[in-house]
N, C-alpha and C positions, 0 to 999 in steps of 0.2 A: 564242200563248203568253201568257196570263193575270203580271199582273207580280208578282208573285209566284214564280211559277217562273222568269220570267227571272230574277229575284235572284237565287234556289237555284243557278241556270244558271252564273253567272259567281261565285258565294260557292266555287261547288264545284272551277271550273279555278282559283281564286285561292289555296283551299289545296295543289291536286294541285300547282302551280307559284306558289310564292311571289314570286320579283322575275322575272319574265319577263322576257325578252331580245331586242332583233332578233338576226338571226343575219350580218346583213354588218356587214362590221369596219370603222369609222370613227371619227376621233378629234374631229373637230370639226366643226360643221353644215355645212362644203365640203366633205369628203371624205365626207360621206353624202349629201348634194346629188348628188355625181359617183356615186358607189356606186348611189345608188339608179335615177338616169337608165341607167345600165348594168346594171343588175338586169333590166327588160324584158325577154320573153321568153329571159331566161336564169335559172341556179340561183345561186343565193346563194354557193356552193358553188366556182363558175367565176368567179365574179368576184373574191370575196376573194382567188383564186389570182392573178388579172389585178392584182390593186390593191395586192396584198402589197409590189410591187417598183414599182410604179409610183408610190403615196404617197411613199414614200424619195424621193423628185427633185422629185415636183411635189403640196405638198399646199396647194397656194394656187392662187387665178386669175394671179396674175403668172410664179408657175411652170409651169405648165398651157401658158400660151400661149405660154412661152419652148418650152417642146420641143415645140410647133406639131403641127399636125395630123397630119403621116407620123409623128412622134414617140409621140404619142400611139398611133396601132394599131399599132403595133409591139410596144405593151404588153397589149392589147386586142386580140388577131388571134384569138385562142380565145373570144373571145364573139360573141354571135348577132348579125347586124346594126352589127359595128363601124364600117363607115366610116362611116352615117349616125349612130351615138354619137359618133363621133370629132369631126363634124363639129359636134355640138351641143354637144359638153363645152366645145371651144373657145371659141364662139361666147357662150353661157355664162357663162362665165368671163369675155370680155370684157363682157359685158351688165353682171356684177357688181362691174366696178371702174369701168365710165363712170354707174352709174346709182346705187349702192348702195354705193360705196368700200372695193371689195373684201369685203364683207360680205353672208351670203346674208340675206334680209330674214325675218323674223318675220310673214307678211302672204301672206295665200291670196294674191289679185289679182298680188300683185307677182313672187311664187314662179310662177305659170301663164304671167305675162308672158314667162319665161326660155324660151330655146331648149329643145326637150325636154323641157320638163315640163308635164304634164296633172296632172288632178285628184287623182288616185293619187300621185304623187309629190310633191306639194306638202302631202300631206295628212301623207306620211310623216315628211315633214321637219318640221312645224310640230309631228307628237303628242312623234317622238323628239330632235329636238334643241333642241323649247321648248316643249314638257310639255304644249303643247294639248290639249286635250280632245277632237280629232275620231280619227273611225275612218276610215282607208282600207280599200279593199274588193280584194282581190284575187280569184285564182280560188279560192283557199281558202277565206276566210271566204265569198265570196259561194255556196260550197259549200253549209257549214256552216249559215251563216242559211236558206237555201231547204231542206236537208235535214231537219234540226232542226226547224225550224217558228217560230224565233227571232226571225229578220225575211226574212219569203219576199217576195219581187220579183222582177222581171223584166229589173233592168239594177244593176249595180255601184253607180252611182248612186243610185238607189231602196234597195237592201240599209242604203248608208253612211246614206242623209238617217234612214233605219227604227232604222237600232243607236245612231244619234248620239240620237234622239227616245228610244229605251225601254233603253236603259243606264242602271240608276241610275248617282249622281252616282261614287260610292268605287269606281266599277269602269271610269269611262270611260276614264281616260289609259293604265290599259292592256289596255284590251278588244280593241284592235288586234292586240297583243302574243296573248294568251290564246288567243283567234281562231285566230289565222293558223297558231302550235303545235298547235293540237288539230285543225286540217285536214290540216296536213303530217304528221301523225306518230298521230295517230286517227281523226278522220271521212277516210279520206284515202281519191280517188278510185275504187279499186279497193281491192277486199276493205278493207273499213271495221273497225277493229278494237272493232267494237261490244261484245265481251264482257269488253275491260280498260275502256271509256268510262265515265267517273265521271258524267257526263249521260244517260246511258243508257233512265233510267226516265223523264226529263223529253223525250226525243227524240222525236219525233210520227212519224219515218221507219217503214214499216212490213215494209220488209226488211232489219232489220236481222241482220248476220251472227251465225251464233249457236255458239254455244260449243262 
């Protein structure tokens, strides 16, 4: 895609959705830190419901590891994979009060250093709780980029280094955002709602679902 039309690309999700939004609920860069390590292969959706009641008790590393690990999946027993989340929230959380004095850090290397978090997650946390300018690539957008023809690759990885290189500048910090809405809710994996998609004419896909 010619840059040119990637601007049209992101000019056009940036009026359909003016302040884009993530969609899990956190009030400060630790409880989107915890949010998003628990987001993994689960829905945004499952977890808000997990963290609604679990934020109220512990939304710091010193409260986290007070109600210790059985504490913790207790609140967490309806997401995928919770003992192994359980066991890295904690962990975690203490990492970020012996190394970074209870403070999640502002710093890729240092965010990947933590139990639980890879590239994906680290990425989250740096665009939404301190306005970085990088894209995480989930299953969505890396849908969307290979679909589209936006930034097609072959690993999550390559998608992010491709959208981070050809986003212009006024659309990076929320290309994330934009992305990952127009996968889950229009290019979205089954029956693709290509006849409301305001990118439609710019999409390279050649099955698209038709009217």
């Amino acid at each position: 895609m010619k840059a040119a039309a990637i601007s049209e690309f992101y000019r056009r999700l940036a009026e359909a959705c003016p302040n884009p939004k993530g969609e899990l609920v956190a009030g400060d860069p630790y409880t989107l830190l915890v949010a998003v390590v628990l987001s993994a292969q689960a829905t945004d959706k499952s977890v808000n419901a997990a963290t609604q009641t679990l934020f109220q008790i512990a939304d710091s590393p010193a409260k986290m590891i007070a109600l210790g690990e059985e504490g913790l999946k207790r609140h967490i027993r309806t997401i995928g994979l919770f003992n192994t989340k359980a066991k890295n929230v904690i962990a975690l959380s203490k990492a970020l009060l012996e190394k970074h004095g209870g403070r999640v850090p502002d710093d890729y290397e240092a965010l990947q250093a933590l139990p639980g978090v890879g590239a994906k997650t680290a990425k989250v946390v740096r665009n939404v709780a301190f306005g970085a300018q990088v894209i995480a690539v989930d299953t969505h957008i890396f849908r969307v980029a290979n679909r589209t023809g936006l930034a097609p690759a072959k690993t999550p990885d390559q998608v992010s280094a491709k959208l981070e290189a050809i986003t212009p500048e006024p659309y990076r910090k929320d290309a994330h955002h934009w992305l990952i809405l127009h996968g889950r809710y229009v290019c979205t994996a089954r029956a693709p709602q290509c006849p409301q998609c305001v990118v439609r004419d710019l999409c390279r896909w050649k099955e698209k679902t038709p009217a």
